[in-house]
C-alpha positions, -999 to 999 in steps of 0.1 A, spaced: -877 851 -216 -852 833 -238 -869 806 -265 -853 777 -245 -874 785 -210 -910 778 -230 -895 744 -244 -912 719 -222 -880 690 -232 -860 715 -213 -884 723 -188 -879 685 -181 -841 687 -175 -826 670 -147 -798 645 -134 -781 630 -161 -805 650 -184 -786 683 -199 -809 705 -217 -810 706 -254 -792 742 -252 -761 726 -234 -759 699 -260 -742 697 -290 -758 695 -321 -763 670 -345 -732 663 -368 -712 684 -339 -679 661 -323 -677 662 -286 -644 655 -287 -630 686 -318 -595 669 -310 -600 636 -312 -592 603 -292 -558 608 -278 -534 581 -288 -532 550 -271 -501 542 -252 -480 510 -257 -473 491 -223 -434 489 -222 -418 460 -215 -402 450 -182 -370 449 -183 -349 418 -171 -328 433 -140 -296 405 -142 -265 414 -158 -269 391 -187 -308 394 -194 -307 367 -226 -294 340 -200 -318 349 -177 -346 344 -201 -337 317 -214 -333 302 -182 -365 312 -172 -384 297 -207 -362 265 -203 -376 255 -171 -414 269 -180 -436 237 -175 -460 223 -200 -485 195 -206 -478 166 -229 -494 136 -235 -475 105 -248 -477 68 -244 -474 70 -206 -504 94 -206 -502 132 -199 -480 150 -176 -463 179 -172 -426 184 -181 -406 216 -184 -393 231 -220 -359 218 -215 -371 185 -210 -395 184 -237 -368 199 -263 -345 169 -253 -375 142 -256 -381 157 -290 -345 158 -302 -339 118 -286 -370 111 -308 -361 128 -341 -330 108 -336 -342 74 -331 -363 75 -358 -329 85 -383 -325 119 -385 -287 122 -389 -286 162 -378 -304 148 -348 -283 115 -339 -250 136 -342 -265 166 -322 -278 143 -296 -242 121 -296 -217 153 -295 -241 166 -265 -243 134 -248 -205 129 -251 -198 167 -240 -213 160 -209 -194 131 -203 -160 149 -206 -177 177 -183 -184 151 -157 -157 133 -161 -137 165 -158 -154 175 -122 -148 136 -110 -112 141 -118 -108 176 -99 -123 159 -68 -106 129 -69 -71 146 -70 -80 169 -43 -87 143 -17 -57 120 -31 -35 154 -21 -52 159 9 -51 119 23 -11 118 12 0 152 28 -24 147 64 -5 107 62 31 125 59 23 147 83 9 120 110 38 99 105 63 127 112 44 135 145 47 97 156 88 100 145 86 129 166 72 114 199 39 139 191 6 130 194 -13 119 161 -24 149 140 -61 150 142 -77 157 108 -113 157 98 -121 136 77 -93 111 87 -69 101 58 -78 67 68 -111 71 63 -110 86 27 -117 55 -3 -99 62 -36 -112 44 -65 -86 51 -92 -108 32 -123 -142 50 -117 -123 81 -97 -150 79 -68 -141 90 -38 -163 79 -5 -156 89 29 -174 66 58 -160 85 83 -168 118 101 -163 151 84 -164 176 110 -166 180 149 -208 173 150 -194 139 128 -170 131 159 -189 133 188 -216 107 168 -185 84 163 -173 89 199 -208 79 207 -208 46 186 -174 38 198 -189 40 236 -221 18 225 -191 -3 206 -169 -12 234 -195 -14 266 -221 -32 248 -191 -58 241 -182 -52 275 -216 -58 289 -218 -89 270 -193 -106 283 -194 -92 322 -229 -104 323 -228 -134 306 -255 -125 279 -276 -151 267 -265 -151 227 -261 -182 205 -258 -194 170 -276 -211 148 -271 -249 152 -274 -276 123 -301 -290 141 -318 -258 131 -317 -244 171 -325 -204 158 -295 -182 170 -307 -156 193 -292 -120 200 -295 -102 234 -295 -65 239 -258 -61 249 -243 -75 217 -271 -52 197 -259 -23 212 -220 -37 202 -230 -45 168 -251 -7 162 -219 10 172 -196 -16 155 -213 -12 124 -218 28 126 -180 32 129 -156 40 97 -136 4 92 -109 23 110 -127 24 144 -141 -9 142 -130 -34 167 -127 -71 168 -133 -97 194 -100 -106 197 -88 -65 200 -107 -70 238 -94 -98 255 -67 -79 266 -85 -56 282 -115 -76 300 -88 -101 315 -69 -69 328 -103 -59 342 -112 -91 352 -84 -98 372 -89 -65 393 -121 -85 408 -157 -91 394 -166 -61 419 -142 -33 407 -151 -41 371 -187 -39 378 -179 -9 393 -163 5 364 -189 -7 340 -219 14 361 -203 40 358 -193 40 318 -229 27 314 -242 51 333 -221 77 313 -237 64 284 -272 59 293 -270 20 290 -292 -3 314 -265 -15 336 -274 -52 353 -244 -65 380 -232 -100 377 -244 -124 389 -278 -116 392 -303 -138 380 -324 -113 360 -312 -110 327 -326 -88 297 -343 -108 272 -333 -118 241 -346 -117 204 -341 -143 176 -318 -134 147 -345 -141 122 -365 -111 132 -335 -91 135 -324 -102 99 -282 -102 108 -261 -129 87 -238 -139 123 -206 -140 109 -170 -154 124 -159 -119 133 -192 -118 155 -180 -149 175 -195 -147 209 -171 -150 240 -174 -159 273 -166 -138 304 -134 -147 320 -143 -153 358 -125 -135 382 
């Protein structure tokens, strides 16, 4: 029998207990090699083409908290490196007053550069669609149709701003198509049914608008200038319908209402729609908003 089988620390061995023979002894390393080196975590790399840009993208628009004299709140780095640059220069820094002026005027020329681009563009496009409009009408051809129109395109040769009212592509032309309809029955409907509208009086008798003329004036005033119609652009028109008969316009206006999904009401009936005061409706009535009156048949 081995020494180690009378020692009762060994006798006592068990789970998570080794006996004293199977340990090492004192002074003894249970690791003779030593603690293997610890290895570095690499860096990920940036996957872009141009890694710099990207990161500085990325740090540029990293947000932070700042507190100034509107309180705290959080900006990104880019804005926070232009707030302190603005503020080293208002209080006289000259590197900072010139950095801040050559940047401020760089962008201006950039802006002023992309303005330009755009503003020639649609200055070519609205001259050669023109030209070629006008030689379809020599021609005998029918108009060119050309989204947006030329007609519609606003050219502001001081401030190079270009603004197009009009509709820019076919989803654009069926909603004019739409306010021209609303346009030309709800003037229409105005007349044929003799619509209760006035306007204000000098005795201070409040102007009142009735649905017919609302609908004229929401597709009168959704309509590019070009489209827009005047009072005077219908009479001859209505007394062409007129004259056919009260009942054959009325018949024509059903249907076009109907078309359109506008309450139709045939003359002369003696309900009428009601009708809502211009105050609450907040229009200015102006002289091209004259109201006429239906020419009897």
């Amino acid at each position: 029998m081995s020494a180690g089988e009378d020692d009762p620390e060994d006798q006592a061995a068990g789970y998570a207990r080794p006996p004293k023979t199977g340990q090492f002894r004192k002074g003894q390393s249970g690791n003779p090699r030593g603690r293997p080196p610890k290895i570095a975590a690499r860096p990920e790399l940036v996957a872009a083409r141009y890694p710099t840009r990207e990161a500085l993208r990325a740090e540029a628009a990293r947000l932070i908290a700042v507190t100034d004299a509107s309180g705290r709140q959080t900006i990104s780095i880019r804005e926070a490196v232009i707030r302190s640059l603005s503020l080293a220069a208002m209080r006289g820094g000259i590197l900072a007053q010139r950095t801040m002026l050559q940047l401020a005027s760089d962008e201006d020329a950039r802006f002023h550069e992309e303005r330009r681009e755009s503003f020639k563009f649609w200055e070519d496009y609205q001259t050669n669609a023109r030209a070629k409009i006008e030689a379809a009408r020599r021609a005998g051809e029918a108009d060119v149709e050309f989204l947006p129109h030329p007609d519609d395109i606003e050219l502001d040769p001081w401030s190079l701003e270009v603004r197009i009212p009009g509709a820019l592509n076919e989803e654009g032309r069926a909603t004019e198509k739409t306010a021209e309809a609303l346009q030309d029955l709800g003037y229409e409907m105005m007349i044929y049914t003799d619509e209760d509208n006035s306007l204000p009086d000098k005795q201070g008798e409040e102007g009142k608008l009735g649905l017919y003329l609302a609908l004229h004036l929401i597709g009168h005033f959704n309509l590019p200038p070009r489209l827009r119609r005047s009072g005077a652009s219908y009479e001859k028109h209505i007394q062409a319908m007129s004259a056919q008969g009260t009942k054959a316009w009325g018949d024509d206006l059903e249907r076009r209402c109907g078309a359109a999904q506008i309450p139709f009401i045939r003359w002369p009936e003696k309900s009428k729609l009601p009708t809502i005061p211009l105050s609450k409706l907040r229009i200015k009535w102006g002289d091209d908003l004259a109201v006429h009156k239906r020419p009897r048949a």
